[in-house]
C-alpha positions as CSV (number, residue, x, y, z in Angstrom):
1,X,-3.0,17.6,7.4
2,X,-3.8,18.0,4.1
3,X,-6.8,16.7,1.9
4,X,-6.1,14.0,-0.1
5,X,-7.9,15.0,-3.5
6,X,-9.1,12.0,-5.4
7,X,-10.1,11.9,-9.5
8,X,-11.3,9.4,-11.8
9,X,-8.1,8.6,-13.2
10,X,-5.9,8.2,-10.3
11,X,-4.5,4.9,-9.3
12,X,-6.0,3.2,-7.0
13,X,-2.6,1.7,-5.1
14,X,-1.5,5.3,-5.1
15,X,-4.1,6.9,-3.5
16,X,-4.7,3.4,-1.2
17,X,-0.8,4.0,-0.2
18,X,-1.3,8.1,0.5
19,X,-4.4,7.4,2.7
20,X,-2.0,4.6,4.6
21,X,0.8,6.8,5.4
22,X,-1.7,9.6,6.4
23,X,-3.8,7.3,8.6
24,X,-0.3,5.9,10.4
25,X,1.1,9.2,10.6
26,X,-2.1,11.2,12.2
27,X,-4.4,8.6,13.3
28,X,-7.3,9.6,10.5
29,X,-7.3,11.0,6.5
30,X,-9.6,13.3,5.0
31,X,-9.9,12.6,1.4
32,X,-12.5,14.2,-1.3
33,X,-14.0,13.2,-4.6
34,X,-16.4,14.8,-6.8
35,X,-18.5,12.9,-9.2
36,X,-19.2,8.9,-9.7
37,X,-15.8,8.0,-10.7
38,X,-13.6,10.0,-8.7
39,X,-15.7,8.3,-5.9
40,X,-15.7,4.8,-7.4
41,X,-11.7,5.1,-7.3
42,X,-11.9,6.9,-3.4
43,X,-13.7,3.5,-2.0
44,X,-11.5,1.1,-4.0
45,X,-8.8,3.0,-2.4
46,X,-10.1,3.1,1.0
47,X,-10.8,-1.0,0.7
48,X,-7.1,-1.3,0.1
49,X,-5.9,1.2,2.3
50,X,-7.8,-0.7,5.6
């Protein structure tokens, strides 16, 4: 499984739907952000994803 690597400028509902298909396909996801916004954009993601 990889790492799903998450910046300040990604879209949300893209990185929401890659944790979603992660999560169905091996039961967990493993995602990383560095800095306020890249984690700002990770949680928004993770609320949509769940």
């Amino acid at each position: 499984m990889d790492i799903i690597k998450v910046s300040s400028t990604s879209r949300t509902s893209a990185v929401a739907g890659a944790i979603a298909g992660v999560i169905r396909e091996h039961k967990h996801a493993e995602v990383q952000a560095i800095g306020a916004g890249a984690v700002n954009q990770a949680v928004k993601a993770l609320i949509l994803a769940t």
